[in-house]
N, C-alpha and C positions, 0 to 999 in steps of 0.2 A: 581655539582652545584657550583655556584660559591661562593665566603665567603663571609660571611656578610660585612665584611667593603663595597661593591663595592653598599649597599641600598643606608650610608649617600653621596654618588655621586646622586643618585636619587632621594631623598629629597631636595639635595642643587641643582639640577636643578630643579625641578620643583618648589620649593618658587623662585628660581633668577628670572624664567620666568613672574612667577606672580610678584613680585616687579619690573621690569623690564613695563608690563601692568600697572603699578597702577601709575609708574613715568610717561608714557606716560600718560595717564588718569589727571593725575595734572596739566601737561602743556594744555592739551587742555582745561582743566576748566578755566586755565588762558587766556587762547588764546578766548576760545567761549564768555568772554567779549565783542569782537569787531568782531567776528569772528562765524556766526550764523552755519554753518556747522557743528564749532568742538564742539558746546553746544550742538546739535544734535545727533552726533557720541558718545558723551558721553551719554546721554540719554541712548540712544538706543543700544550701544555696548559694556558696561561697562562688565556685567555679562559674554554674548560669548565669549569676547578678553578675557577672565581670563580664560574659559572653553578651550579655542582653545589653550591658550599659557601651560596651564598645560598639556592637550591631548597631543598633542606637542611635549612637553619635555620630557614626558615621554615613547612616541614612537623614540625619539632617543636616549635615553640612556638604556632606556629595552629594551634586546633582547634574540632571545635563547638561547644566551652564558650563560644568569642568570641561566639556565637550566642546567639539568649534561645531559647525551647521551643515557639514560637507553629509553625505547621503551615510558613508561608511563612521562616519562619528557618529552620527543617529543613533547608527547599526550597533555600534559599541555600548555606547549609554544607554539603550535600551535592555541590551544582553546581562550591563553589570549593576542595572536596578533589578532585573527580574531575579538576580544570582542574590542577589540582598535580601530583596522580598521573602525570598524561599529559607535563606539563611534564620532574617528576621522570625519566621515563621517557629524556623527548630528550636532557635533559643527560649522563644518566649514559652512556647510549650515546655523546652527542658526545665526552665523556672517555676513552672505551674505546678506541672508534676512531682519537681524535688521538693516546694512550697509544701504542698498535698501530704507526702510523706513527712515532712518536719510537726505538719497541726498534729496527725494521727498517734506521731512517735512519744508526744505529752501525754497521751492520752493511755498509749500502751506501756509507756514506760511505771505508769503512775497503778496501772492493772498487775503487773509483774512482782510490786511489792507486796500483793495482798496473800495472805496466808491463812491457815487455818480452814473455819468453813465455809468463808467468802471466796477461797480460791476458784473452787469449780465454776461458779458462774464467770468469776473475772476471766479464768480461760474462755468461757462460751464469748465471753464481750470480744475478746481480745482475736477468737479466730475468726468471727465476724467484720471487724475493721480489719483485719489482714486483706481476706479477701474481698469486702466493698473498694477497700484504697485500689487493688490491682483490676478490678473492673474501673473505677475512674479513672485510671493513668489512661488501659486501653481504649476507654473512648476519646480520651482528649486526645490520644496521639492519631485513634483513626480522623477526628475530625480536622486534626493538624496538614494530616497528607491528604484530605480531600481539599482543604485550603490550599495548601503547594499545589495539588492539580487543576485545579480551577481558575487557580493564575495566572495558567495556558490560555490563549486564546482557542488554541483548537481543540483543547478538552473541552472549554467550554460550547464548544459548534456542536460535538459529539454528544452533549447531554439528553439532547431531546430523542436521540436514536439508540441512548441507554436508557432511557427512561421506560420507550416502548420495549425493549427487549429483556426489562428487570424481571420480569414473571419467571420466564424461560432461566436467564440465568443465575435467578437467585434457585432454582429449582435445583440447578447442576451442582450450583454451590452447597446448598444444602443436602445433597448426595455425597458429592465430594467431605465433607467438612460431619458428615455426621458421628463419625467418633470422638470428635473434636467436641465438639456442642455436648454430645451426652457426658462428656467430663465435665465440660462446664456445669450445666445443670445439675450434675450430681454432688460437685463441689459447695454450690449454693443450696443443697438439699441437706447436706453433712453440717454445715456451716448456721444454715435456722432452725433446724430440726434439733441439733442441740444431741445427735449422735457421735459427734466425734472433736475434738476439742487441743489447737496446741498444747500439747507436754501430757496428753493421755496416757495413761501405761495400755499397749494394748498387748496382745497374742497372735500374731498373722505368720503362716505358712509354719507353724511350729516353733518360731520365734520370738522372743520377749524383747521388747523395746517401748521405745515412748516416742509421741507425733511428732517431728523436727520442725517440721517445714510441712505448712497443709497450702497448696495453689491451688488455682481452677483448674489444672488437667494434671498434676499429681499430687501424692503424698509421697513424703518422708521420713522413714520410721527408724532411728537410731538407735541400733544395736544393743546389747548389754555389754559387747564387747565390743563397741565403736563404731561397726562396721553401720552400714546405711543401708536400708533398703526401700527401693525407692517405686513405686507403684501406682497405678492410674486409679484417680479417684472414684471411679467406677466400678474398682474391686470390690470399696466398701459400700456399695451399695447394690451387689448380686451378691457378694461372698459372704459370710458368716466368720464372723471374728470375736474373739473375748474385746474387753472394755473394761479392764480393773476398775478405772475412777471414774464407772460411768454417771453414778451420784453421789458421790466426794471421794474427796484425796485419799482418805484415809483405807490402810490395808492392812491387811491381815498375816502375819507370819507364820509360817507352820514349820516345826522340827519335829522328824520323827526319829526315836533313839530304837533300835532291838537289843534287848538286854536279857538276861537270865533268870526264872521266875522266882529268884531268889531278893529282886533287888526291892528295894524298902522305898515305894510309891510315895506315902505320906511324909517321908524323908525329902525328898525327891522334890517333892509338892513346895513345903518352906523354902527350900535351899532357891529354887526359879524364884519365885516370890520374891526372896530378898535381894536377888540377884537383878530384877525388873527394877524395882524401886532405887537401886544407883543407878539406875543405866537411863543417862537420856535419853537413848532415840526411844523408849518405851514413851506412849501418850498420856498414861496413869487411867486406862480404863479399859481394856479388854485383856483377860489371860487365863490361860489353864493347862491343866498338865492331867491327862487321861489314859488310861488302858485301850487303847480301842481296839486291840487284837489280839488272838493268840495264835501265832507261824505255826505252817507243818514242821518246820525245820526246828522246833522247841522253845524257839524264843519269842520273849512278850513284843508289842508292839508298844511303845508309847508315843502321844503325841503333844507336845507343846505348841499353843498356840498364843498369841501373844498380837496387838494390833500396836501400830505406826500411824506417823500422821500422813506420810507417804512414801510410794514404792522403794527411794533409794534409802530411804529409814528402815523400812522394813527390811528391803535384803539384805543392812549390818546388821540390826538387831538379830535375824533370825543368823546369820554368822556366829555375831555372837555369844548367845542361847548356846546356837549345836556346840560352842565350843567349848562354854561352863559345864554343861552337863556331861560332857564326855569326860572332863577335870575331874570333877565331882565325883564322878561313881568309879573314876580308876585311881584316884584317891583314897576315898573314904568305903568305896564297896569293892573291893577288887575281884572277891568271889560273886559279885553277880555280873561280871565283863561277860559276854558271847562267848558261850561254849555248846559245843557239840556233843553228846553222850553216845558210844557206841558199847553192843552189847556183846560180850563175847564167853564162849564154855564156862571161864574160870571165874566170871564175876556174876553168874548166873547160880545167885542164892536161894536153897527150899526147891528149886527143880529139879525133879529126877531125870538124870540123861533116860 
């Protein structure tokens, strides 16, 4: 074995490498100021690039030689280069993959700002690199641990006797694994098809929400009231679901008032009008205010309709609408508020008992 002095060499490579990471690491803090990639890179690679530069280091400066020649030292240095290898292996994939996510994160970050009528496609862009990125991770980590196992000598004896027996059990597997697979598939069917889209307003199980989180074997659809509900992506492709913003953002608000057939429509009509035109979550081009019924129970139906440029715009405005109009006419109409008329002997006038 070799003498101790030849450890502090391997100490003082593997701190240089990491200082070495951490100088790099500061210029990109400086640089991702103007420079959205390398604030990115840092995010996301800070922890790997220190794991990989020490891995690293220390697979070029440890080697058998630290060993002496005796059969059980062999035994050793052989044991804590394959424990390296296999290490080396994880880091460099966990760098790949956090790498991966930092290129994609520029790209989504820069989709997120888009509004108006370029949203809906920047969502289709954006649920698409969601899930292309998590199909890349997963193959590079599968071919990561086919790497670690083939490192083996005896996985590798075993190949040719998996080779012959892949028919049989890729068959099993894909028995086993077919719930699994049809989520995938269905995810990638959601995702180009251009059916369903992060931050979608949708309608599922009689609940109103928008897409949180779309994977390859779920979805995530966030409440009105926060709560999550969380579902295989396979739902939406047997089940039948609404899709508010299936081609654009923009939605429709409806308020309906029941009032008394007393109450003064074309009144009515201004007072919204002028009421839309301060109000910004209105888009400045859809609105109306209509009759569209008349109740058994005597009272008119109106309905106000009014458009947003999306969902969480619409359900103030339409808050705010129900909440002028019901001002307004217990205000300024107080006799056409919701009243009931009942008929009794003594108000029953010109009828002979």
């Amino acid at each position: 074995m070799q003498s101790p002095a030849d450890w502090p060499i391997l100490v003082i490579s593997v701190v240089g490498s990491i200082l070495l990471v951490e100088v790099v690491r500061r210029v990109l803090i400086r640089v991702g100021r103007k420079w959205a990639l390398a604030r990115h890179l840092v995010e996301h690679c800070t922890w790997p690039a220190f794991t990989v530069a020490a891995v690293v280091a220390f697979n070029l400066v440890f080697g058998p030689g630290m060993f002496g020649d005796s059969a059980s030292e062999r035994g050793a240095a052989s044991s804590v280069q394959r424990v390296l290898g296999l290490v080396t292996i994880g880091a460099i994939t966990w760098l790949i993959v956090e790498a991966t996510y930092a290129l994609t994160d520029v790209v989504l970050e820069r989709l997120v700002r888009i509004e108006g009528e370029r949203n809906r496609r920047a969502r289709r862009i954006m649920t698409q690199i969601a899930l292309v990125r998590r199909i890349v991770a997963a193959v590079i980590v599968v071919v990561a641990v086919g790497a670690m196992l083939f490192s083996f000598p005896q996985v590798r004896a075993l190949g040719a006797g998996l080779l012959a027996s892949a028919g049989i059990a890729g068959a099993v597997v894909g028995i086993a694994a077919q719930p699994t697979i049809g989520n995938v598939l269905a995810g990638l069917q959601l995702a180009f098809s251009d059916a369903l889209r992060l931050d979608d307003v949708v309608v599922v199980e009689n609940e109103w929400g928008r897409i949180e989180e779309l994977t390859l074997t779920y979805v995530v659809v966030r409440l009105w009231d926060e709560r999550r509900l969380v579902l295989p992506v396979s739902y939406f492709t047997q089940t039948p679901f609404e899709n508010w913003t299936r081609h654009g953002s923009r939605v429709l608000a409806v308020v309906f008032l029941r009032v008394d057939w007393s109450v003064p429509v074309p009144k009515l009509r201004e007072a919204l009008y002028e009421f839309l035109q301060g109000n910004p979550l209105w888009d400045q081009k859809d609105w109306t205010l209509q009759v569209t019924d008349v109740l058994p129970n005597g009272l008119v139906e109106l309905r106000a309709l009014m458009s947003a440029a999306d969902s969480p715009s619409s359900w103030d405005l339409k808050c705010d609408v129900r909440e002028f109009l019901v001002n307004f006419v217990r205000d300024n109409y107080p006799e056409s508020l919701p009243r009931f008329r009942v008929e009794t002997p003594e108000t029953r006038v010109g009828v002979p008992d």
